[in-house]
C-alpha positions, 0 to 999 in steps of 0.5 A, spaced: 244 577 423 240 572 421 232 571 425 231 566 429 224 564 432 227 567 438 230 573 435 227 578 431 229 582 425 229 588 428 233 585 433 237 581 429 239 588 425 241 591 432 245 586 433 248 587 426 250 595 429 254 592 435 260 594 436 261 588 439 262 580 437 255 577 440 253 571 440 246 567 442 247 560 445 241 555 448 240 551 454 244 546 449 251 550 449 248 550 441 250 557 437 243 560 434 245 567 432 252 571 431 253 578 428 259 579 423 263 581 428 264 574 433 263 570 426 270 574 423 273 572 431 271 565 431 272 561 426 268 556 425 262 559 428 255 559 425 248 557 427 247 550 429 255 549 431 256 547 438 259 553 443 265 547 445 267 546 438 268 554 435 269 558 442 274 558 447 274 553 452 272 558 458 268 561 454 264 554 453 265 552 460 262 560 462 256 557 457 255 552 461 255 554 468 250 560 466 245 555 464 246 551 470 245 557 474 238 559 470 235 553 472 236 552 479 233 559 479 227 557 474 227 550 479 226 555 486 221 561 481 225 566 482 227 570 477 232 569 472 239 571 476 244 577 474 250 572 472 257 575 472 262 576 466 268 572 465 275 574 461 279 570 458 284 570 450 282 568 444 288 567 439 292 573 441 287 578 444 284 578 451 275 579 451 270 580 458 265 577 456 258 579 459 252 574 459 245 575 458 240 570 459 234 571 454 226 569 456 227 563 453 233 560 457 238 561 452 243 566 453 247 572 450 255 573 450 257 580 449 265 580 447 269 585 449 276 587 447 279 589 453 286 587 451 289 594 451 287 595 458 290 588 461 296 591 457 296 597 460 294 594 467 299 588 465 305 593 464 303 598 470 304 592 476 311 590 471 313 596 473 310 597 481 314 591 481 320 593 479 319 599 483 318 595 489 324 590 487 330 596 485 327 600 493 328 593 496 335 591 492 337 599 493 335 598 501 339 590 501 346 593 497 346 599 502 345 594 509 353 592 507 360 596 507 363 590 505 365 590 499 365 582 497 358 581 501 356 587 496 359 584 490 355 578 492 349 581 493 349 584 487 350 578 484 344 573 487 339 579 486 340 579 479 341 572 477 334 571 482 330 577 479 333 578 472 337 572 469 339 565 470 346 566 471 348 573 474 355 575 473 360 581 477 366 584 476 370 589 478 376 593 475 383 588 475 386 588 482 393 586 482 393 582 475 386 579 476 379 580 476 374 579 482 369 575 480 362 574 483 358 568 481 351 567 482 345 562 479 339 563 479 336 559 488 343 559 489 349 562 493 354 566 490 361 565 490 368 569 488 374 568 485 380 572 482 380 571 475 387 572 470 383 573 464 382 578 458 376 583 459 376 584 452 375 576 450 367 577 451 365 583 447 363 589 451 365 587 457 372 591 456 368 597 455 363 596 461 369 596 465 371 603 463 365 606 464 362 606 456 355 605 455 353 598 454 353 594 447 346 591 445 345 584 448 344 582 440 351 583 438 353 578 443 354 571 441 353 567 447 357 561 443 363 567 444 363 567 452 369 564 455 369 559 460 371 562 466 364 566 466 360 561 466 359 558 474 360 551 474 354 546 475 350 551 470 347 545 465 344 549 460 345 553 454 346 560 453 341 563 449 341 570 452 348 576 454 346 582 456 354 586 459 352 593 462 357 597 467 356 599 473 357 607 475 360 609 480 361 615 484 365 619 478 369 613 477 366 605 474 365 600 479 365 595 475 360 590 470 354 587 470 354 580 465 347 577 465 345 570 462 339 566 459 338 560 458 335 558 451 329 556 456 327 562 457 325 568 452 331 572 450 332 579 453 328 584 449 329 592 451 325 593 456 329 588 460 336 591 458 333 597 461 330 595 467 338 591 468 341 599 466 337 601 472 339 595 477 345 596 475 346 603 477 344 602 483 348 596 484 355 601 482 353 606 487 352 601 493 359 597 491 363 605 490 360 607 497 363 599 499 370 601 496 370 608 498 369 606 505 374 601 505 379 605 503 377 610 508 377 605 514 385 603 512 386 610 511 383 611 519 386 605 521 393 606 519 392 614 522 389 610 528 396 606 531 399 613 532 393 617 535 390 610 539 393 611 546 399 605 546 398 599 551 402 600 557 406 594 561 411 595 566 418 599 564 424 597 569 420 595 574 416 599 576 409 597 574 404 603 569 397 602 568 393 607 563 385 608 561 382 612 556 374 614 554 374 618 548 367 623 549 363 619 544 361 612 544 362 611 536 369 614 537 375 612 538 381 617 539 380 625 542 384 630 544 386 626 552 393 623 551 398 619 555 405 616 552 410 612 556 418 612 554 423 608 556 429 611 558 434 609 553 440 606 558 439 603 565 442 610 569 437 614 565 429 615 567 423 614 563 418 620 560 410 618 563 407 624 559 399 624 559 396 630 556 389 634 555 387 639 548 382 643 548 376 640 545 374 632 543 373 628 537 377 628 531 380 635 530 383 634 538 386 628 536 390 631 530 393 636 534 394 630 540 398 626 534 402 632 533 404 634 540 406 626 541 409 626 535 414 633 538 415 630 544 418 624 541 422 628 538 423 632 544 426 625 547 433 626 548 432 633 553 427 628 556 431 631 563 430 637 562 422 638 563 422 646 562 426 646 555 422 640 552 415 644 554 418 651 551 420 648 544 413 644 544 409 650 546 412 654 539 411 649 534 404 649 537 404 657 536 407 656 529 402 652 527 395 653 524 391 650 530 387 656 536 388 650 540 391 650 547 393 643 551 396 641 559 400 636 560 404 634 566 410 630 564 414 625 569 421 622 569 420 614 573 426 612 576 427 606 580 431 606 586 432 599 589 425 598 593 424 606 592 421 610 585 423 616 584 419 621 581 420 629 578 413 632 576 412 638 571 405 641 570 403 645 564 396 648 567 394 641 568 390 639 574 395 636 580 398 629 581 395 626 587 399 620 590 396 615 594 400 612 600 400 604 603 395 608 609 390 610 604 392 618 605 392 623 599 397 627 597 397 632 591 404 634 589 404 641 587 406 642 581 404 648 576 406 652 569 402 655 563 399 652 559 401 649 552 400 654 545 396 660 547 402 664 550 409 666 547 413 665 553 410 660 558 412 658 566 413 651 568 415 649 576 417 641 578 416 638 584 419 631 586 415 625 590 418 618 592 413 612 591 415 605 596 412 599 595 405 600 595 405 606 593 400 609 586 401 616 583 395 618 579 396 622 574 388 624 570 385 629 566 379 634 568 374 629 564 374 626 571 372 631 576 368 634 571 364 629 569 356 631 570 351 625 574 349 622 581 342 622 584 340 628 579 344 627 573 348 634 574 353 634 580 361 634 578 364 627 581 369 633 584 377 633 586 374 630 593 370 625 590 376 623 586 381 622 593 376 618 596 376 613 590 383 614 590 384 612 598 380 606 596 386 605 592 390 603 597 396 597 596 393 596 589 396 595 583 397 600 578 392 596 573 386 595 579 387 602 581 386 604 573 380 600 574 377 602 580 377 610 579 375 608 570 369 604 574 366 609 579 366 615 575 362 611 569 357 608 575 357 617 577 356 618 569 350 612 568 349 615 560 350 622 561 355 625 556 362 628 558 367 629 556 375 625 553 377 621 560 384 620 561 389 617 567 394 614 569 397 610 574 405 609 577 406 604 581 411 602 586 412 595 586 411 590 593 419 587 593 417 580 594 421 576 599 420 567 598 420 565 606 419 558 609 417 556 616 421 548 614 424 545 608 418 542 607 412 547 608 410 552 602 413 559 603 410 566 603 411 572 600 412 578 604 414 585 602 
């Protein structure tokens, strides 16, 4: 470095052996000395050149806020003030420059590279951010098991985060290809597409779960017109195609798209796209699969679900169910009402129990219901129709028991006749127009644990006003009141019956299903089942007058 008035030669050649640029610049902004290094870094720069001419404007700006500060602390004799370094490029790298200022005013810069550290710090928070984005997309695709709001999900995470134009595509359904569409701040939106995948170049291949092909072997002039939403304005200047994997089969395909605006997709960013991606076809696997789990449960369901009862031949019947858990709908307490095929012949009331809850019950409730719809033309015949049921229960691989009570409903002018038949079930109770409480004592073994079983019938007649219930245990057992652990009981029961007096069959379902859940609160218990039958009032139109209304009497 060559001397000045103000640097000395030994200075001067200590300068010489930094290892970084330095520069010297007066109060001026003028440059009074430089090493080689910051002559070869700023072009143009020499002693006697202004620091707004050869240096980076933040560099020159820096200069001048220094000497400002230099003499405001002159102005108020304090010493000269510790100044702070900023940073900022020049051409193509990135320096902190550190200031010192010198005894005469004039203030030295030390350039240093700290360009590989902003790279490092610059490619670090690239990653936590997309860290944090795949956590956050990850948490989103997974909130929904549907599989349309998933497909456009995935589709508005990746147009907002990774392109301009995100594009998802499911395997062919039915000759067509689901499609969902996004642009960049936009809503999604799907279609059914009849297009051929292998008009875009890896598209066919993403479909089927092959690697991806590299975004410079796409042409974006080749992309069909389909894919591109309507409203895009801008030019394609960039396709990445990538699959999404599922769970052992591919979920569908990722197509995303660049304007020439924007920097064309570098490796990196396909990478990064492959690791959404992945993400993205589990979400949509996990979508379809529970799909087709839920038809599967659903059609399973319409024959395990208790039916939907009405009144058979006039007499009305009303039933009520509460599976053990909250979440499920079907358990191992059953009732099935069967008209009779002809107007002489009664109707089949069947309500049942299997021991257990949840969906192994059901399996087996489906199976005994299923048997005893077979078992329909014996319907008259109690004791044979429940020792048949009772072998293919022994025959079959369940260790389950089940009790059952069956009940042929016949109507008889103002009267309904019933005959009961009880397989180890709790007796029915009938409660009279007075309110009085009868059980009806009928008995028998229970169903699928012994070869041979024993059954007893009992008749009973219903006049108007009448109600025979039919429950299982989860009522009488049911833990709850004050302390939470006393059984609701068979006497709690008939005194809820009682209360049931001269009501409908549906009220009197509803009343008993009411008191046991206020007994319950938020306890646990077990399937809760019940059924009522009715004898209905005979209405009779009378009137006063020909022209008062009338009223009904039974």
């Amino acid at each position: 470095m060559a001397s000045t008035k103000s640097t000395s030669p030994a200075q001067s050649r200590l300068w010489d052996l930094a290892p970084y640029p330095v520069i010297l610049a007066d109060e001026a902004g003028t440059v009074a000395e430089l090493n080689d290094a910051a002559g070869h870094l700023l072009k143009g720069a020499a002693p006697g050149a202004n620091l707004l001419d050869v240096a980076p404007a933040w560099l020159a700006q820096a200069h001048q806020e220094a000497i400002l500060r230099t003499r405001l602390a002159a102005q108020g004799t304090r010493k000269p003030p510790v100044l702070a370094s900023v940073s900022g490029r020049i051409a193509a790298y990135s320096f902190e420059a550190h200031p010192t200022v010198t005894q005469d005013g004039s203030v030295v810069w030390w350039l240093i590279d700290d360009t590989d550290r902003r790279l490092a710090e610059e490619a670090l928070a690239t990653e936590r951010e997309r860290t944090t984005f795949l956590a956050e997309a990850s948490n989103v695709l997974l909130a929904s098991l549907n599989t349309d709001r998933c497909m456009a999900t995935t589709a508005q995470l990746a147009a907002e985060y990774l392109a301009d134009v995100a594009i998802v595509i499911t395997p062919v359904s039915n000759g067509k290809l689901p499609v969902a569409r996004a642009v960049a701040g936009q809503e999604a939106d799907r279609a059914l597409v009849v297009a051929d995948p292998s008009d875009l170049p890896g598209l066919g291949e993403a479909l089927q779960g092959f690697p991806p092909v590299p975004s410079r072997w796409i042409d974006p002039a080749a992309l069909p017109a389909w894919v591109i939403p309507q409203g895009f304005g801008s030019t394609i200047g960039s396709v990445v195609v990538t699959p999404l994997p599922g769970h052992g089969v591919p979920a569908g395909a990722l197509i995303l798209l660049r304007g020439t605006e924007r920097a064309q997709f570098n490796e990196n960013e396909e990478v990064f796209a492959r690791l959404f991606a992945a993400r993205a076809g589990a979400a949509l696997s996990a979508a379809r699969l529970y799909s087709e789990q839920s038809a599967i449960t659903q059609t399973l369901m319409r024959d395990l679900l208790p039916p939907s009862l009405q009144r058979v031949e006039g007499v009305e019947i009303a039933g009520g169910y509460r599976p053990a858990g909250e979440a499920e709908r079907v358990g191992g307490d059953f009732y099935d009402v069967h008209p009779g095929s002809s107007g002489q012949d009664p109707s089949l009331v069947i309500l049942g129990d299997v021991c257990g809850k949840g969906l192994e019950a059901a399996v087996l409730t489906g199976k005994i219901r299923n048997t005893l719809q077979a078992l329909l033309p014996m319907a008259d015949d109690h004791q044979r129709m429940l020792r048949l049921l009772n072998g293919a229960l022994l025959t079959s691989h369940h260790t389950r028991f089940a009790t059952l009570v069956l009940a042929s409903v016949r109507r008889s002018e103002n009267e309904v006749r019933l005959r009961l038949t009880s397989a180890g079930h709790p007796y029915p109770l009938v409660v009279r127009r007075d309110g009085s409480v009868e059980e009806v004592h009928t008995h028998g073994s229970l169903i699928g644990v012994l070869p041979a079983i024993e059954a007893h019938s009992a008749e009973t007649v219903l006049r108007p006003g009448d109600t025979c219930l039919l429950y299982t245990d989860g009522f009488t057992e049911a833990r709850g009141g004050p302390l939470g652990d006393e059984l609701f009981g068979e006497e709690r029961l008939r005194q809820a019956l009682s209360g049931c007096a001269d009501m409908p069959a549906g009220a009197v379902v509803d009343r008993i299903q009411m008191l046991a859940s206020q007994w319950l609160r938020d306890g646990p218990h077990d399937d809760m089942a019940l059924l009522a039958i009715s004898a209905p009032h005979t209405n009779h139109l009378s009137a006063v007058d020909g022209t008062t209304r009338g009223r009904y009497t039974a």
